[in-house]
C-alpha positions, 0 to 999 in steps of 0.5 A: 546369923544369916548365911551369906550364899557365895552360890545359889545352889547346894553341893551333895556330897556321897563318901563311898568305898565304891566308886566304880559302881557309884560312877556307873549309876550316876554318870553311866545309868542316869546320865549325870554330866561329870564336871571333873575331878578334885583331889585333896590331901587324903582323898579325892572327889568326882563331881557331877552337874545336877541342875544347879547344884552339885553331887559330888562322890567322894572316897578317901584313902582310908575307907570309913570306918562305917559302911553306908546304911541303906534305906532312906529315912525310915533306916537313920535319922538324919540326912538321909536322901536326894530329891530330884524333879522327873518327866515320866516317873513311870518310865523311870521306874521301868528303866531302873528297874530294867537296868537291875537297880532297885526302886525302893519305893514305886511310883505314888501319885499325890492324891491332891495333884492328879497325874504327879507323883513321886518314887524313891529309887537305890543307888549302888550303895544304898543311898535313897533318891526320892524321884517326884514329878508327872507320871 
């Protein structure tokens, strides 16, 4: 079988019980530009242009029955993290870091690409978001 793509792009969806913060993060801290709301039968999403793809927050009426578990890749195995292109990974981690989220991982230069490198950072829930670009 082969997908036939009605979009060239790819929706991320978060389900938070949290979404005051979330928003903060993500509209407020990183400047993500909100594209509107989208509400359904048990719930209700907040969507946010990233590129061209999407990052949906999602809550529903009756919270999940497990929490986010924090930590990326090396805390659960399976979709487990973000990766979103950055100019000044540098600066980036200082202004996280300033803003009193957490830089899980600092900035690492890729050995075989002089002045790139890559980061991860926390979203209010835990959720990894590995940064990559110029340092």
């Amino acid at each position: 079988m082969r997908l036939d793509l009605l979009s060239p792009s790819i929706e991320i969806g978060l389900v938070t019980t949290n979404l005051e913060a979330m928003v903060e993060f993500y509209e407020g801290f990183l400047g993500l530009e909100h594209q509107g709301d989208i509400a359904f039968a048990d719930g209700s999403q907040r969507r946010y242009a990233l590129g061209s793809a999407v990052l949906k927050l999602v809550t529903y009426d009756t919270p999940p029955a497990l929490g986010p578990t924090p930590g990326g890749g090396r805390a659960q195995a399976g979709l487990r993290y973000v990766t979103i292109g950055v100019q000044n990974l540098r600066e980036v981690a200082a202004d996280v870091e300033a803003a009193g989220y957490a830089v899980v991982e600092p900035p690492t230069e890729f050995a075989p690409v002089p002045g790139m490198g890559w980061m991860f950072i926390a979203d209010p829930d835990g959720n990894a978001i590995e940064l990559f670009g110029t340092l």
